[in-house]
N, C-alpha and C positions, 0 to 999 in steps of 0.2 A: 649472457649479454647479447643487446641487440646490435645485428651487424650496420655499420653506419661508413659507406666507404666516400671516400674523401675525395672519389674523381666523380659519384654520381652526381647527375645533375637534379638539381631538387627545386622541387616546381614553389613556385609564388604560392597556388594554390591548394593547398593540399584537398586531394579529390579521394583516392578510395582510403575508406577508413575500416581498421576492424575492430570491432567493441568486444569485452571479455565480459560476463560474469562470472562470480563465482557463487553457487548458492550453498545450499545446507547440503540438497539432494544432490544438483546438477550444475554443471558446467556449461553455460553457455556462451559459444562464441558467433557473430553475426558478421559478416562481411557488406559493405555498404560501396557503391561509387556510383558515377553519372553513366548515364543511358540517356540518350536522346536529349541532353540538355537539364534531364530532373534525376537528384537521385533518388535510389532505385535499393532495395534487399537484393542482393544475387546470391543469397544461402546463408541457411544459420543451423546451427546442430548443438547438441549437447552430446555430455560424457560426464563417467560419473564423477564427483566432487574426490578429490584423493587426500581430506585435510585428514583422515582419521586412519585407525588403525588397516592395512598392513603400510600403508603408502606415510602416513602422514606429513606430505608434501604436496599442496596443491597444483602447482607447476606441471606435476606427473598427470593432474588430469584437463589443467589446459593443454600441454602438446598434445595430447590426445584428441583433443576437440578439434584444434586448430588444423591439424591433419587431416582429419577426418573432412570439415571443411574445406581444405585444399583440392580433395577429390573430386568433392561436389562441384566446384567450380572452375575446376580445370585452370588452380594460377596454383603455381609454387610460393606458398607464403613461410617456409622454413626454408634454409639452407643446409648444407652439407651435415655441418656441427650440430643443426638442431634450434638455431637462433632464428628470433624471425627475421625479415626481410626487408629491413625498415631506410631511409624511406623503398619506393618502389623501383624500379627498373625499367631505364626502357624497353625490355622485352615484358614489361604485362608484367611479374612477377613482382612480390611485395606489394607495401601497403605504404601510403603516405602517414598513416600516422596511426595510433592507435590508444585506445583508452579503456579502461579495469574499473570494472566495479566490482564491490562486495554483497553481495548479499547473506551469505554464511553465517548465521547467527553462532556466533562464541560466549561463553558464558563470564562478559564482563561485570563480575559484581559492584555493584554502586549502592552508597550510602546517600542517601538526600539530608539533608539537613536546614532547616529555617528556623527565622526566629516563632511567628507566631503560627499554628496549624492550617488558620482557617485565609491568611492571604500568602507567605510569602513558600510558608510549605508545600502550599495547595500547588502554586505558581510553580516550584522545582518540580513537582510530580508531574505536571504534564509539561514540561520542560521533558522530562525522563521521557516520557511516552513517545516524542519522537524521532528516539533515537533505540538501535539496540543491542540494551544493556538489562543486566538484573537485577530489579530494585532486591538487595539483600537486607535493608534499615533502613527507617525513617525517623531522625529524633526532631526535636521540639523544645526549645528553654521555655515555648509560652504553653505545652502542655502539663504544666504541673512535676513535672521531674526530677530527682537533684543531680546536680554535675557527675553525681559518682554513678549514676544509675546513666546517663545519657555517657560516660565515658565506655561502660560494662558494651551498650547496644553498639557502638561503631567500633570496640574492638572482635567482639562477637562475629560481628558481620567478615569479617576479612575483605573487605571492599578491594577490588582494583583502584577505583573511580570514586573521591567525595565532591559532590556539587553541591555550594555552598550560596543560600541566598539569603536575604534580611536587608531591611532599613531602604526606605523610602527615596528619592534622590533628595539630598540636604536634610534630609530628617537626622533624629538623632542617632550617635554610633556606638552608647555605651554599651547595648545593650548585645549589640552584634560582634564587637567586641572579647566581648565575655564570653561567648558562641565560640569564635573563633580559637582562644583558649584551649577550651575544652577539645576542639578538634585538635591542633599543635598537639596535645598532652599525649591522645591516642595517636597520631601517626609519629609520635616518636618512639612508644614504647614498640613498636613493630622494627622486628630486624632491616637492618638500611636493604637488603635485595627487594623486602616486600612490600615498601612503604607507598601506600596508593597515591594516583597522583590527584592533586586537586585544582579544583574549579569554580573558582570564585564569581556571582552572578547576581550581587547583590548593588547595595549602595556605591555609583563608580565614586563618588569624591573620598572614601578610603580604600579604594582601589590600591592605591601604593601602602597604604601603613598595615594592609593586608600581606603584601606581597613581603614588605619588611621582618612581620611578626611569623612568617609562615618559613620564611626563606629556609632555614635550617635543618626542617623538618620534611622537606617533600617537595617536588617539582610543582609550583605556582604558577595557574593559567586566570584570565581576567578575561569575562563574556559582558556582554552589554546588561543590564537590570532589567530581571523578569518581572520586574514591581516595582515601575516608577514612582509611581503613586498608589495608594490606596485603591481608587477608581480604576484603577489601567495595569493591564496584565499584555505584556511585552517581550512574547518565546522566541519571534523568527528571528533576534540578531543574535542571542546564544543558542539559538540550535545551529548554527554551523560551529562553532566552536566547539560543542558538543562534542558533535560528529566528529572531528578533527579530533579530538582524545579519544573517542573511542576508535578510531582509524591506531594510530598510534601503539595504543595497549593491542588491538587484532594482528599488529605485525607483529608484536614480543611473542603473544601466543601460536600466532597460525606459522610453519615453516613452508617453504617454497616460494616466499614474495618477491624476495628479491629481485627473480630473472621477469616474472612481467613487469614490476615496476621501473623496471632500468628501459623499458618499452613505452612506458609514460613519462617520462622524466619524474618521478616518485609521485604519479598523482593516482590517489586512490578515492574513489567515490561511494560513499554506501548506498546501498540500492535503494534504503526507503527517501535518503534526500535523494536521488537521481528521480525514484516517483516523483517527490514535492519541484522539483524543478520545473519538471513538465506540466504538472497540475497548475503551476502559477504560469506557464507559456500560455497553455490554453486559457485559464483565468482572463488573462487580457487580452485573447484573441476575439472571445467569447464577450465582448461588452455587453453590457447590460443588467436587468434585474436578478438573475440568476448564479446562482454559484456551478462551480467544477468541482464534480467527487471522483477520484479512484479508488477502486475497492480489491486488495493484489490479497488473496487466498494462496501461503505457500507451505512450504514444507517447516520454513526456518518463523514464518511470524504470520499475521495477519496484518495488513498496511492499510490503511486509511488517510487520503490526502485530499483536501478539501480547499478550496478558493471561494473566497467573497469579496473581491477585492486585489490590492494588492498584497496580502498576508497570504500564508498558506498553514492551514492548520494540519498537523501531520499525527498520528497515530500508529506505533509500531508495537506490536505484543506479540512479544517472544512465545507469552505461555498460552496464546491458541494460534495453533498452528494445525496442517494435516500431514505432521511427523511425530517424531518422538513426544512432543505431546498433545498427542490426539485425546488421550484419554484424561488430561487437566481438563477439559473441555468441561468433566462433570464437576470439577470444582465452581464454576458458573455457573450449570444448570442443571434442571433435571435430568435424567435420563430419558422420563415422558416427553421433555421438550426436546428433544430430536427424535425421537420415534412418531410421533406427530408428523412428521413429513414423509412417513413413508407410504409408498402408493404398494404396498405388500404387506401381509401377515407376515411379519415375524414378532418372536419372541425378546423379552428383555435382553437374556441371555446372550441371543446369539449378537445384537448387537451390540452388546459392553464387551464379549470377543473379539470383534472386528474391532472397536479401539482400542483393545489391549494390543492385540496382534499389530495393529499400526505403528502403533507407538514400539516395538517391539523391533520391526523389518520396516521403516518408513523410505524402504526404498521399494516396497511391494505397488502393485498396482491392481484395482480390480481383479477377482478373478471369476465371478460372478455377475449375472445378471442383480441377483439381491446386493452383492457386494458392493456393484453400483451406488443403489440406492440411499445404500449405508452412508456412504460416502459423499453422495447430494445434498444426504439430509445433513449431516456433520457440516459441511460447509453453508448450508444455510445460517445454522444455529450458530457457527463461528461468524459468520459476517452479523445477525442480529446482537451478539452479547459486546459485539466492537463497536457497534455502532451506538448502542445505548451508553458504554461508558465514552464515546468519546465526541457523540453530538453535543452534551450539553455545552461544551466548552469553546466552540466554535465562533469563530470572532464574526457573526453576523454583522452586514451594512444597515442594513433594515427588518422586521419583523417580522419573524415565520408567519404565512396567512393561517395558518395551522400548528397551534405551538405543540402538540402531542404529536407531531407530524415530523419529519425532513424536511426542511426548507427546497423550495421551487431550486431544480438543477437542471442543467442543459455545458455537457451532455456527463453521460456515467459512463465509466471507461473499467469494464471487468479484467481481471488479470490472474493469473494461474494456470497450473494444469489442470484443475480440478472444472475449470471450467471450458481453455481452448480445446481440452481431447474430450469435450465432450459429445458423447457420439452423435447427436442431434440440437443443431444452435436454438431449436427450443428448449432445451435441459437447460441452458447457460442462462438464458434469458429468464426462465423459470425459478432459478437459483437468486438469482440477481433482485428481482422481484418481491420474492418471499425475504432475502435475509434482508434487504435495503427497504423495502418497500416505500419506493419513491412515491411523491402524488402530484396528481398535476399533470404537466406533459411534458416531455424529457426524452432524450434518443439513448439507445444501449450503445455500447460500441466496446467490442471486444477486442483486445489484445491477443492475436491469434499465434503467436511466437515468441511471446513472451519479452519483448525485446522494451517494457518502459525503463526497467533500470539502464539497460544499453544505451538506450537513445538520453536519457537525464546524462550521462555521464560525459556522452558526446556531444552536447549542448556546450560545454565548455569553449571546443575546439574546433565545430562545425556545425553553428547555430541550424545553417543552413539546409544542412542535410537534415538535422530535424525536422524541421518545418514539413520539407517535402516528404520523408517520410511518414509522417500522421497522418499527413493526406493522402496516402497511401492505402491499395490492397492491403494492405499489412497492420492496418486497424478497420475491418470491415464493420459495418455497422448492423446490429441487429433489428434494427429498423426503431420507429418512433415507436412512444409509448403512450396512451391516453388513460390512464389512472386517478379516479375522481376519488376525492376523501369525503366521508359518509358514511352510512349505512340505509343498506334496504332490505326491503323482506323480500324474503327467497322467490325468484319467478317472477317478481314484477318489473317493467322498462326501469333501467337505469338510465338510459339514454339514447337518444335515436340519432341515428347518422346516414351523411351521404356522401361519398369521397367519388369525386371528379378526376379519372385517371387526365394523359396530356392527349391520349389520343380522342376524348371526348365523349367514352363510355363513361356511363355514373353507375355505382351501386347503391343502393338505400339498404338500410335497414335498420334493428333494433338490437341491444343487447340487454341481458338479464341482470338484474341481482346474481350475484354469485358466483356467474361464471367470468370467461375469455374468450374473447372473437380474437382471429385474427383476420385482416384484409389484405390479400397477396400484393404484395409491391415491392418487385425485383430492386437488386441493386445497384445504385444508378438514378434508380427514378424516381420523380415526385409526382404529387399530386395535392388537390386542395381537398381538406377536410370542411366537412361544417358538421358538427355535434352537438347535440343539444341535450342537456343533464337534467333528469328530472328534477324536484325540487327539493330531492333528498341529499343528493348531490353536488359536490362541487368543484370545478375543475381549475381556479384560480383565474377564472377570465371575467370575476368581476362580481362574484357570490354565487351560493346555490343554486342551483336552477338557471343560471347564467351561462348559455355558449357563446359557438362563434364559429369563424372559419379560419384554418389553419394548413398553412403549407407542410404536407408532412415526405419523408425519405424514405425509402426503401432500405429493405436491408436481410440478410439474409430468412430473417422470421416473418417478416411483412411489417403490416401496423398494427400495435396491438393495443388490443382496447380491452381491460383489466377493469371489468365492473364489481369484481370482489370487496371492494369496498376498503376504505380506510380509514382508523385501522384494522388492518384485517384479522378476524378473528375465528378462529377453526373451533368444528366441533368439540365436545368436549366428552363425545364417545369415541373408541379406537377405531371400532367399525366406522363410522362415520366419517372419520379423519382419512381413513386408508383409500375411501370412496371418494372423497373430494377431491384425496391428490392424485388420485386415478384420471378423473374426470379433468382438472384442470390441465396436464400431461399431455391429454386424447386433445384438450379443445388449443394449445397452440401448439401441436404437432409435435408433441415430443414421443 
């Protein structure tokens, strides 16, 4: 328990905060308070995740962190017993408040169930998407089925988790109904310790005769309609409720939660909504024609959280990740499509190794220069195969100017280890590129501490310090990006340009088909671009062949101008492949 003594004086406003994660691999803990007026990161560290075997108690590997972090910043945030130090003290020691997130992926199996395939089933599966869970079944009364064959699939499944959607709002109920039957029938035959809980997300006006007909049989929760209508697909008011069930069933499974959440008053955050919280911060900071994407590469999923508006579309998948399964990856794709990005000869072999081995020890880390590459190239292909099954569904304002394209984004917010330890912020940016391949023009901005779940979760209880953290060192920017969609033939101007630093030197020049300029432009600073696309080209400022001049930022890579064309399309010899990614590496310094 946390210590809360009854003569401290506790402040109006709560200033230093400390955020927990807990992930699949890593335990991270971050400390946060005012300096000079703004807050401020004063340290953040990880320790390893202790939810599995010998420890299986997470707790074992937060104090760990938290300690360790005490050192680094010189405040005693434990006391004698071992409890933190809550609120803070006026000798400096403890923390005004603190907040836990999840990011640990656990294996909660979920049965999806709708009435018809193609609207309200569709609707529960990316309902599922963003949250994480394991889809283990999907049944269907409008796929042709009979009740005994749809009762066989959800007992088959052993689901934790049934989310259940169908019927229109005021449409009709017989039919959902009869749906609902057939679920009651299988979670009764499951012994009472096992009986999953469920998640009703359909028609609200039987909202109650749901809850009535269900009661018996299993814990009954009611989300807002993922299928108002026919036309209208409506995820963001049942993804928190979601999440809130699968929060839930994570305490039944994970032991050690207790003593941080007696630290939060029981508030537990999943890290892929702590992303989507942030994504819709910036969403509406960010006015204008353009959406907000983060793209979080981890151990436990692959996250995708995207803004157009005020919605946030979320995507979380368990089964590509760069842990234990590293090597699901080739249930996606080829094995050619990640050796394609390596800028070295190697063999099949030895790379289907390295994902086995991954997946095997997904707490290893490079140990290779090649090992590297392995690893680059793996998380390219995971950010491409996430982003292909989870653009189409993205609740666009207006019309991609490019519909085989990513819609126009400003800015893209990278996250992982895979990409802040990467040894040169051109690798990152390189990565980003190739699995995203934004078009148009857009800023990179890295997540260099991993701290978006931390900060989502603290948005709760200290908007504030949000804020000022994002604008912060602590999400440095890889600089602008100028990426036209097109294609040219190899070696001819893609586009000529001239950037105006502030001090009043100009540089001109030209860039190729094919290749990557970059233009040095520290951190901190701006400058005015004017670029002009050949008429192969197009940068979204108003058709092919159409530039302009634009204020562009620095950032740790510069500005970079990505004539590769899109979409971009690699050789379709090894040698040749190996040679491109060599070359484009050399051309933005990586």
């Amino acid at each position: 328990m946390s210590e809360r003594s009854a003569t401290a004086p506790i402040k109006q406003e709560p200033e230093s905060l400390l955020a927990v994660d807990v992930g699949t691999v890593s335990t991270r803990v971050a400390l946060f308070d005012v300096v000079e007026s703004q807050y401020r990161l004063l340290g953040v560290t990880t320790a390893p995740t202790t939810a599995e075997f010998p420890f299986l108690d997470v707790s074992e590997g937060i104090h760990h962190a938290v300690e360790t972090l005490s050192t680094i910043v010189a405040r005693g945030l434990l006391d004698d017993k071992g409890s933190l130090i809550l609120p803070s003290r006026p000798d400096g020691n403890g923390v005004d408040v603190a907040v836990l997130s999840f990011s640990l992926t656990a294996d909660v199996r979920t049965a999806l169930v709708g009435l018809l395939p193609e609207y309200s089933l569709r609707s529960v599966r990316n309902l599922a998407r963003s949250a994480p869970v394991r889809v283990a079944a999907e049944v269907s009364l409008g796929d042709g089925q009979s009740e005994e064959s749809l009762l066989d699939v959800l007992i088959r499944a052993r689901p934790d988790l049934i989310v259940i959607a169908g019927g229109t709002e005021g449409g009709a109920s017989q039919a959902l109904l009869q749906t609902l039957e057939v679920v009651g029938l299988s979670v009764h035959l499951f012994s009472v310790d096992s009986r999953p809980q469920i998640l009703f997300v359909g028609n609200g006006e039987v909202a109650d005769r749901v809850r009535e007909l269900l009661k018996d049989v299993g814990a009954v929760y009611v989300g807002p309609n993922v299928r108002p209508s026919l036309e209208i697909e409506s995820i963001d008011g049942s993804r928190t409720e979601l999440n809130h069930r699968v929060v839930e069933l994570l305490r039944t499974k994970i032991s050690g939660l207790d003593e941080p959440l007696s630290w939060t008053a029981g508030a537990l955050t999943p890290g892929a909504l702590g992303i989507g919280t942030i994504v819709r911060f910036l969403g509406q900071a960010y006015e204008g024609s353009k959406g907000v994407l983060a793209a979080s590469i981890g151990a436990g999923s692959t996250i995708l959280a995207a803004s157009f508006g005020p919605t946030v579309d979320l995507s979380v998948r368990p089964d590509l990740n760069l842990g234990r399964e590293t090597v699901g990856l080739l249930e996606h794709c080829a094995l050619e499509e990640i050796v394609r990005w390596l800028p070295v000869d190697l063999s099949d072999g030895q790379v289907r190794d390295y994902l086995y081995n991954k997946s095997l020890y997904p707490r290893s880390v490079p140990a290779t220069v090649e090992d590297l590459w392995i690893e680059q190239a793996v998380a390219r292909q995971l950010l491409r195969v996430a982003v292909q099954a989870a653009a189409p569904s993205w609740h666009l304002r207006r019309a991609r100017p490019w519909p085989a394209l990513l819609p126009l984004l400003e800015p893209i917010l990278g996250a992982g280890s895979v990409l802040a330890r990467a040894p040169r912020a051109g690798q990152a940016a390189l990565m980003l590129l190739d699995g995203l391949e934004p078009a148009g023009i857009t800023t990179l901005v890295l997540d260099a501490h991993g701290l978006l779940p931390l900060l989502g979760a603290a948005a709760r209880v200290n908007p504030l310090a949000v804020v000022q953290v994002l604008s912060s060192s602590s999400f440095p920017s890889l600089g602008t990006v100028v990426a036209p969609a097109g294609r040219g033939r190899h070696g001819e101007t893609a586009m000529r340009y001239t950037l105006a630093y502030e001090s009043g030197r100009q540089v001109r020049g030209q860039v190729l088909a094919g290749s990557i300029e970059v233009l040095p432009l520290p951190m901190g600073e701006k400058a005015r671009l004017a670029v002009q696309p050949s008429r192969r080209f197009d940068l979204g400022l108003g058709g092919a062949g159409h530039g302009g001049t634009i204020t562009v930022s620095g950032g740790l890579v510069g500005v970079i101008l990505d004539a590769r064309g899109r979409p971009l399309v690699l050789p379709t010899e090894r040698e040749k492949q190996r040679r491109a990614q060599e070359e484009w590496l050399m051309q933005i310094g990586a």
